[in-house]
N, C-alpha and C positions, 0 to 999 in steps of 0.2 A: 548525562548522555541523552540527546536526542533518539528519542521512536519515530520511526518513520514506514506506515507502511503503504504500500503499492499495490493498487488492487486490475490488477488486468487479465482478462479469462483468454488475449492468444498468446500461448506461453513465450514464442521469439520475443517479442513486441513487450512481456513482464522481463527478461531478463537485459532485453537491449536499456528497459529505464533505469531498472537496479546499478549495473554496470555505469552508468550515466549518472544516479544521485551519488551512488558508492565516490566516484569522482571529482563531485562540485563538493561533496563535503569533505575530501582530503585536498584537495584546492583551497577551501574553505578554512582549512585548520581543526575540522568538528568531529568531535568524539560522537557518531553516529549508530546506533544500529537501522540497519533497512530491512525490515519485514515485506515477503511477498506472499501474493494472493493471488486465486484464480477468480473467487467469488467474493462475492460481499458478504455469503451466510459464514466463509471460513475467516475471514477477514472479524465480523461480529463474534464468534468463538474465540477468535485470539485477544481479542479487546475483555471480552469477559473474564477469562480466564486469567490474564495477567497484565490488565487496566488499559489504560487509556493511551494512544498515540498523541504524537504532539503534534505530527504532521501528516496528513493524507493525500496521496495522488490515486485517483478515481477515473476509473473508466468509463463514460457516460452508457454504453453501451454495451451492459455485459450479458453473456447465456445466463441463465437460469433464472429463478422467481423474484431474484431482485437487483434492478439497475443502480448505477453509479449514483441518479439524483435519490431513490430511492434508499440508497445507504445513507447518504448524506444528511436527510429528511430522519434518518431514524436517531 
């Protein structure tokens, strides 16, 4: 199963992509989970907690104390 998660802090805009990967990867044929995110600190707590994504879509520009390159970076 592919991890996949989505990290976008305006919540329309996280569930219009969800709805959109949820789609190319039943198009795709792929046994997918997609995880969402408002932040990158909750996004980092779900990596820690129960490991590593395989795929990340990143909001370059998110509220709080750490951006999309700044997640990427860590």
């Amino acid at each position: 199963m592919i991890r996949l998660g989505i990290c976008e802090d305006v919540y329309q805009e996280m569930i219009y992509c969800k709805k959109l990967v949820d789609r190319i990867m039943a198009n795709l044929s792929r046994n997918a989970k997609v995880y969402s995110f408002q932040s990158g600190e909750d996004l980092l707590l779900e990596i820690d907690t129960t490991g590593n994504m395989d795929i990340l879509l990143l909001d370059i520009e998110l509220l709080g104390e750490m951006n999309g390159v700044e997640f990427a970076r860590k």
